[in-house]
C-alpha positions as CSV (number, residue, x, y, z in Angstrom):
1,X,-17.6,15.5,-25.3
2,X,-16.6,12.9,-22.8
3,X,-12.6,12.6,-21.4
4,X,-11.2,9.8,-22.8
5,X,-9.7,9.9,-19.3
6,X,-13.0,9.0,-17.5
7,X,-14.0,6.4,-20.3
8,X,-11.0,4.5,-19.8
9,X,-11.3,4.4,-15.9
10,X,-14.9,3.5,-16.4
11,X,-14.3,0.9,-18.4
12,X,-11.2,-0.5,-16.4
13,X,-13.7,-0.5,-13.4
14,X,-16.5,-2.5,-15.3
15,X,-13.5,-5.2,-16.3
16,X,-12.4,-5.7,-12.6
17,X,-16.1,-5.8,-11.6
18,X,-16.6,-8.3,-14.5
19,X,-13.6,-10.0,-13.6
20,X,-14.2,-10.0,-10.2
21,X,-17.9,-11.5,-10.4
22,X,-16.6,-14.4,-12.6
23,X,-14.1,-15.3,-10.1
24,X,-16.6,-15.9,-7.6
25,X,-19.1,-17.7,-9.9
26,X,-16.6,-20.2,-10.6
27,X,-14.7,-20.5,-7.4
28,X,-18.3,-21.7,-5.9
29,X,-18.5,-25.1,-7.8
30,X,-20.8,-27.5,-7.5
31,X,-18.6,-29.7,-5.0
32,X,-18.0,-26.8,-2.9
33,X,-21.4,-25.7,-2.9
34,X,-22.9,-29.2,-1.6
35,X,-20.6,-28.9,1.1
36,X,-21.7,-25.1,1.9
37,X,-24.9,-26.7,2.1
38,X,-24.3,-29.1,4.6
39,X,-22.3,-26.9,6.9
40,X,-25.0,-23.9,7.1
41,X,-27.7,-26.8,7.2
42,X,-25.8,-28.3,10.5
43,X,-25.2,-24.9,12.1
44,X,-29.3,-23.5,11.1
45,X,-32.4,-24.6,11.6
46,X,-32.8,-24.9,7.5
47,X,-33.1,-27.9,6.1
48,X,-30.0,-29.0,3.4
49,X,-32.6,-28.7,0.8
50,X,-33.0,-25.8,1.7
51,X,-29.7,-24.0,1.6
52,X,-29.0,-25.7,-1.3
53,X,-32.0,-23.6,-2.9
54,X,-30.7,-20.5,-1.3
55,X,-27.2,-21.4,-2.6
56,X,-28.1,-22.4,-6.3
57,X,-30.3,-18.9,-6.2
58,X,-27.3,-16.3,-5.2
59,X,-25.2,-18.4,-7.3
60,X,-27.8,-18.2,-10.4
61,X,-27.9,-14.5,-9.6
62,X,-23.8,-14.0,-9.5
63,X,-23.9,-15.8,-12.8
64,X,-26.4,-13.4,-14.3
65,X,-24.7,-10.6,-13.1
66,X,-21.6,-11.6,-14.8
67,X,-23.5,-11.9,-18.3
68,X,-25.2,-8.5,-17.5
69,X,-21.4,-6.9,-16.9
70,X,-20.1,-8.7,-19.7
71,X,-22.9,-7.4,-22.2
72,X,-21.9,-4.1,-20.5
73,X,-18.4,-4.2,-21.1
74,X,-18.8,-5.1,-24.5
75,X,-21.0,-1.8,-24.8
76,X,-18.3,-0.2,-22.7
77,X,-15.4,-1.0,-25.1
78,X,-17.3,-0.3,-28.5
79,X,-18.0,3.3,-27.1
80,X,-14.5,3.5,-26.1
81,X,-13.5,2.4,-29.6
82,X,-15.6,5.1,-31.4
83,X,-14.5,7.9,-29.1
84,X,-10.7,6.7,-30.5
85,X,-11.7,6.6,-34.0
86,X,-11.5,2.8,-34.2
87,X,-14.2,0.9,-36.5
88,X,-15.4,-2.3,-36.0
89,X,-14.3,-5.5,-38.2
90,X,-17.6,-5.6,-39.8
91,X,-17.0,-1.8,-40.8
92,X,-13.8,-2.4,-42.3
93,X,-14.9,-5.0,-44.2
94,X,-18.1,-2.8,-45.6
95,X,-15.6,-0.5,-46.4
96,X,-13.4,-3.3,-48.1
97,X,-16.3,-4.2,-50.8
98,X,-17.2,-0.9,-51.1
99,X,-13.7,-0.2,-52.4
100,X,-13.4,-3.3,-54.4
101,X,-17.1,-2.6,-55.9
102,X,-15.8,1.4,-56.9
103,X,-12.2,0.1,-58.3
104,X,-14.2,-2.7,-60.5
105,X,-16.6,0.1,-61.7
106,X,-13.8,3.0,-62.6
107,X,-12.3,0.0,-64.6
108,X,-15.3,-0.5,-66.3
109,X,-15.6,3.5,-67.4
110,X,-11.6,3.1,-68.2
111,X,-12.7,0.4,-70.9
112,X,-15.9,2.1,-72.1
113,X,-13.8,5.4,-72.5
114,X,-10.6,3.5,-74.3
115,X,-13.0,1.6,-76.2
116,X,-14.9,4.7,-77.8
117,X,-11.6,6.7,-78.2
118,X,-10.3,3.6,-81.0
């Protein structure tokens, strides 16, 4: 069975990475990125259009990659969750009706049975 230990420093680790990838997705905004473009176009021989292709590319890509560790994380913490003996709110709420649909039915055998017994 896995350390608890190692699942929470994984999981820290996926958050800063996560964290750390959406900072830089939205500190490159579309303002700063034109003038990116301008200033690598001026100091290359690429044309603005370009480097504004190369630009919107890495940014597309750091953008995926924060979905991609978010979807992970999310993975990350519901594995954490189990190996603590947490359940999901979906779960508990299964488990919820369940209950209700067992205490309605034992009502229903007290009233047969009190019925018969008069």
């Amino acid at each position: 069975m896995a350390d608890p230990a190692d699942s929470q420093g994984s999981v820290r680790e996926l958050l800063e990475r996560m964290l750390l990838a959406g900072i830089g997705a939205v500190a490159l905004t579309r303002e700063r990125a034109e003038e990116l473009a301008e200033e690598l176009a001026s100091r290359g021989n690429l044309s603005r259009t370009e480097t504004r292709q190369a630009i919107d590319e890495v940014m597309g890509r750091w953008r995926g990659d924060a979905t991609r560790l978010g979807e992970r994380a999310g993975a990350s913490f519901g594995t954490a969750f189990r190996e603590v003996g947490l359940v999901t709110r979906r779960e508990y709420e299964e488990l919820e009706l369940r209950l209700a649909q067992l205490e309605h039915r034992l009502r229903l055998v007290e009233q047969g049975s009190g019925s018969k017994d008069a």
